[in-house]
N, C-alpha and C positions, 0 to 999 in steps of 0.2 A: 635637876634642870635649873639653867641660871634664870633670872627673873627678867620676864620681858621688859621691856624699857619703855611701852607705852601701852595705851588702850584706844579702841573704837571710842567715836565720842557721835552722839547720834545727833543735833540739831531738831529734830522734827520729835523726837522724844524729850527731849529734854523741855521744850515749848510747848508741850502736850501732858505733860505732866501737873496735875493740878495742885499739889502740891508744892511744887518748886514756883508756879505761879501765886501763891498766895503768899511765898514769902518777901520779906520787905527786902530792897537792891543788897544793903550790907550783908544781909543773912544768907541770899546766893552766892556771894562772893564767896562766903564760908563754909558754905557747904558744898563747893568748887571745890574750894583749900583740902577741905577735909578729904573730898575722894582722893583727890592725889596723892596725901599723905596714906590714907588707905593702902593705894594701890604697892606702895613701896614698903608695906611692915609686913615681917617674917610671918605675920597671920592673916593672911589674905584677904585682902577687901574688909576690912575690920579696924575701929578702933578701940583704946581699954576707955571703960566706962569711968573716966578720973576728968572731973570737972576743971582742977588745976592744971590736970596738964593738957588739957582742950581748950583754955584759956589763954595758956602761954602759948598755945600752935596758932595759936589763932588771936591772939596779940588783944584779948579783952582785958580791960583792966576795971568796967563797972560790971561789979558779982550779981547787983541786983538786975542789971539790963539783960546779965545771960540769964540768968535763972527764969526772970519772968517772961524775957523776949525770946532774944537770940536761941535758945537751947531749944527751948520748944517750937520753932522755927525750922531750924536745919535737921533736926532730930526725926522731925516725922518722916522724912525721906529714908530713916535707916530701921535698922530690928534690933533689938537688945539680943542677944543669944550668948550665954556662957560668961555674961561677965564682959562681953563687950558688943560694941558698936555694930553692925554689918549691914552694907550697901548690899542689897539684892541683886539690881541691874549689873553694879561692878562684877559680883561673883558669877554674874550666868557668862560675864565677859570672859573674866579668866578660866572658866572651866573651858568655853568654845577653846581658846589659843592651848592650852592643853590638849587638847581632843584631836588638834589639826597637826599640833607638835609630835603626838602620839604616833598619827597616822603616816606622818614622814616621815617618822623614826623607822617605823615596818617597812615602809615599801625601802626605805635604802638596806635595809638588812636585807629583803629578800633580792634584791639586784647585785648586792653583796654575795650572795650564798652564790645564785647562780653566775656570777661570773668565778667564785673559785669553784664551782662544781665541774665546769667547760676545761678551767685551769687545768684543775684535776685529773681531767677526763685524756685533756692531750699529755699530760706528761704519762698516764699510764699506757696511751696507745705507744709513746714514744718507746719508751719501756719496754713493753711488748715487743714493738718491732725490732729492736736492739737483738732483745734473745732469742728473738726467732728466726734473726736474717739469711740463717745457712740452711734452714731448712724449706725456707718460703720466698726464695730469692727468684723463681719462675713465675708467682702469682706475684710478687714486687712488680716484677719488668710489663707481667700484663697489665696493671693499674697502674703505670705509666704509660705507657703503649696509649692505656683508652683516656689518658688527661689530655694528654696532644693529639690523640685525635678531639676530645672535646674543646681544645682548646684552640685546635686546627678548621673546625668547623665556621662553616661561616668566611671566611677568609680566601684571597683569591692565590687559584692554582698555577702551575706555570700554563699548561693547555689554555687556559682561560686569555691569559697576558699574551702568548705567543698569536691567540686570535684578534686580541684586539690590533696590535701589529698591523695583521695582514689585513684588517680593517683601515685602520689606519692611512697604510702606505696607498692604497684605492684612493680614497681621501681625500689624501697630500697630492694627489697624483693630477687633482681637477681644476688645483689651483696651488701653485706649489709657492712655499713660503707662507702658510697660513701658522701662526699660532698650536702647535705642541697640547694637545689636550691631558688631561690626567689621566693617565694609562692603568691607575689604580681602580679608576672611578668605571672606566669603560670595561675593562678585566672583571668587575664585581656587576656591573650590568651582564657580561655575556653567561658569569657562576648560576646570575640567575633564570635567567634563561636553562640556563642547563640544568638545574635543580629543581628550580620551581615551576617554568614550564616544560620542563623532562623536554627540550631539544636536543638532538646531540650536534655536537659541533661542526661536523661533516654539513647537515641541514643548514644549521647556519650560515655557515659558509655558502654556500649555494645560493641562499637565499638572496645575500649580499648579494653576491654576484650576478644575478641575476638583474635584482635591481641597481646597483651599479652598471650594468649596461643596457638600461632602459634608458630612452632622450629625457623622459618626465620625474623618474622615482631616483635616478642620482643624485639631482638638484634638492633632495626631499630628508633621504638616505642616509643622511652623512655621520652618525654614531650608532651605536649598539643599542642604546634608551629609546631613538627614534625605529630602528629594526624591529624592536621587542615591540613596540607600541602596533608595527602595523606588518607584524611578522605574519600570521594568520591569511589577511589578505594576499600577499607577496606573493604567500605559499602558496594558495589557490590558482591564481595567476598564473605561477609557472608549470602547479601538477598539470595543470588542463593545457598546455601546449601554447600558450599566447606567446605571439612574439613579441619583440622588447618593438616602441615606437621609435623606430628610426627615421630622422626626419633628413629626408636628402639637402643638399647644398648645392644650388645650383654652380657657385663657385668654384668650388670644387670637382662635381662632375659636369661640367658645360655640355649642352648639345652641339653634339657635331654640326658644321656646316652643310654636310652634305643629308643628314638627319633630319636637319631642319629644312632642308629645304624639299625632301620626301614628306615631310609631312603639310608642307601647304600647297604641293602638289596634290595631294590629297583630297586637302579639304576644300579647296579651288575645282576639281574634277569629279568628285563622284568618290572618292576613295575606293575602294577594292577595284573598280572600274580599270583605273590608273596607274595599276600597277607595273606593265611594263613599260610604260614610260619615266612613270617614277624612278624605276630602276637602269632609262637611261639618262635622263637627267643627271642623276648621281656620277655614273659613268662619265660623262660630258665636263661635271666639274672637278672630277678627279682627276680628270686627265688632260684637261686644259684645254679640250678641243674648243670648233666654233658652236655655240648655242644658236638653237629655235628662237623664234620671236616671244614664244610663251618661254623656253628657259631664261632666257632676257628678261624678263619682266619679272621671274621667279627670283633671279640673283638683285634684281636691282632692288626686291622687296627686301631680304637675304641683307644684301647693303646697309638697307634704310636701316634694318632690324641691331644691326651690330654698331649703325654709326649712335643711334639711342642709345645700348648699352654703355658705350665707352664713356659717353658725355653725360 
C-alpha cells in the first residue's frame, strides 16, 4: 500500500495534552517538525534514536541546549522502542487509515466477485440456451408470450381507446370546437375502471349515456376520471328507473294559443265546471268565428299576455 499523504490532526488533543503544554514555544515547533518527519519514514510514526541527525532535521546547532532543554522537551511526547523514537497518538492514527483502507479493499473485491458471478451466470444461461434452442424452442416462445404479456400489462387496449372516442365525440358534441384531450390518459382512466373496478365496458357505456342525457350530470360528466369518480351513484340512479331531468323550453315548446286560453278559462270559471265551454272557446278561435263578451275579454287577456312576451 502506498503511504497516505496526511494525518488527522486533533486541536482539542493536542491543547489538552499536558505534556506538549509544558514545553517551551521553540520545543512545539519541533516536535510538530518531528511528527511530520515521522509520518513520512519507511518505519512508521518513528524516529532513529541519533542525536546528530535530530539536530540537523531540526536545524540545532547548541548541543548543550538540546541535551539539556530541547531533547528532553519534545522527547517526553514519544517512546524509545527498538532503537527508536515513536509517537503513540501518530501510530493509533496510522493503524485507523489502515483498517478503513482494509475495509474498502473487501467490500470492492466482494462487489467485484459478485458482479463477475451475475457475468458468469448470463454467459452460461446464454450458452445453455444456444444448445438447447431445438429442443426447447415451444418453452422459448411461451417465456416470451408471458414477457409481453408482462410487459403489456398495465397499458392501454384498443377496447379501452375506442371507448374513450365514443366518450369523447358526446363531449365534443355539447360544445364543439373544444380542445382535444389526451386520449392516452382517458383510455388508461377507462383500463382502469375496467380492471380495477371490474366494470365492463358495455356498463360503462350506459352509464355515460345515461348521464349524458341527463339536464344536470352532462354539464358534470364530461371525461372517464370524472365517470369513475361518480360511477357508483350514476349507476344506482339509472338501475332504479330515475328519469334523466329534462327541463322544458318554453321557446321552444310555446303554448298554444288556444291552450292558453282553455286554461284561463279555467281558472276564471270553476275549471272542470267549464269545460264545455272551454272547449267552445277554443272552437270560436280556431275558426275565427264572432266571440261571447267573456271570449272577448279571454282574447283580449290572450293579447295582453303575448303583447308582454314579444316586448
Amino acid at each position: 500500500m502506498s503511504k497516505s499523504p496526511a494525518f488527522q490532526f486533533y486541536p482539542k488533543d493536542w491543547l489538552g495534552d499536558p505534556e506538549i503544554m509544558l514545553m517551551d514555544w521553540d520545543a512545539k515547533a519541533m516536535h510538530l517538525h518531528c511528527i511530520c518527519i515521522a509520518w513520512t519514514q519507511s518505519d512508521a510514526c518513528s524516529l532513529p534514536d541519533d542525536d546528530e541527525v535530530l539536530r540537523k532535521w531540526l536545524q540545532v546547532s547548541d548541543v548543550d541546549d538540546w541535551e539539556k532543554r530541547l531533547k528532553k522537551q519534545i522527547f517526553s511526547a514519544w517512546k524509545l522502542e527498538n532503537g527508536r523514537w515513536v509517537q503513540s497518538r501518530l501510530k493509533r492514527e496510522k493503524n485507523k487509515q489502515l483498517e478503513r483502507s482494509e475495509k474498502m479493499k473487501n467490500a470492492a473485491e466482494k462487489r467485484w466477485n459478485k458482479e463477475q458471478c451475475k457475468s458468469n451466470a448470463k454467459a452460461m444461461q446464454k450458452q445453455c440456451s444456444s444448445s438447447s434452442s431445438s429442443s426447447s424452442s415451444t418453452n422459448t416462445h411461451t417465456l416470451h408470450d408471458m414477457d409481453i404479456n408482462k410487459k403489456q400489462k398495465g397499458k392501454t387496449r384498443d377496447p379501452d381507446l375506442e371507448t374513450a372516442d365514443f366518450i369523447w365525440k358526446h363531449v365534443d358534441g355539447l360544445a364543439p370546437g373544444q380542445k382535444k384531450p389526451n386520449m392516452e390518459t382517458w383510455a388508461n382512466d377507462i383500463r382502469k375502471m375496467r380492471e380495477i373496478d371490474k366494470r365492463p365496458l358495455e356498463d360503462i357505456k350506459k352509464v355515460f349515456l345515461w348521464a349524458h342525457n341527463d339536464e344536470f350530470w352532462k354539464a358534470n360528466i364530461r371525461s372517464p376520471a370524472k365517470l369513475r369518480k361518480q360511477f357508483d351513484a350514476l349507476n344506482i340512479k339509472r338501475a332504479n328507473g330515475h328519469e334523466t331531468s329534462q327541463r322544458p323550453n318554453p321557446k321552444k315548446y310555446p303554448e298554444s294559443r288556444s291552450a292558453r286560453a282553455d286554461r284561463i278559462w279555467r281558472e276564471r270559471n270553476g275549471g272542470e265546471a267549464a269545460e264545455s265551454d272551454g272547449d267552445q272557446l277554443r272552437g270560436d278561435i280556431q275558426s275565427g268565428a264572432g266571440l261571447s263578451a267573456s271570449a272577448e275579454s279571454v282574447g283580449e287577456i290572450l293579447d295582453g299576455e303575448f303583447t308582454r312576451e314579444k316586448s
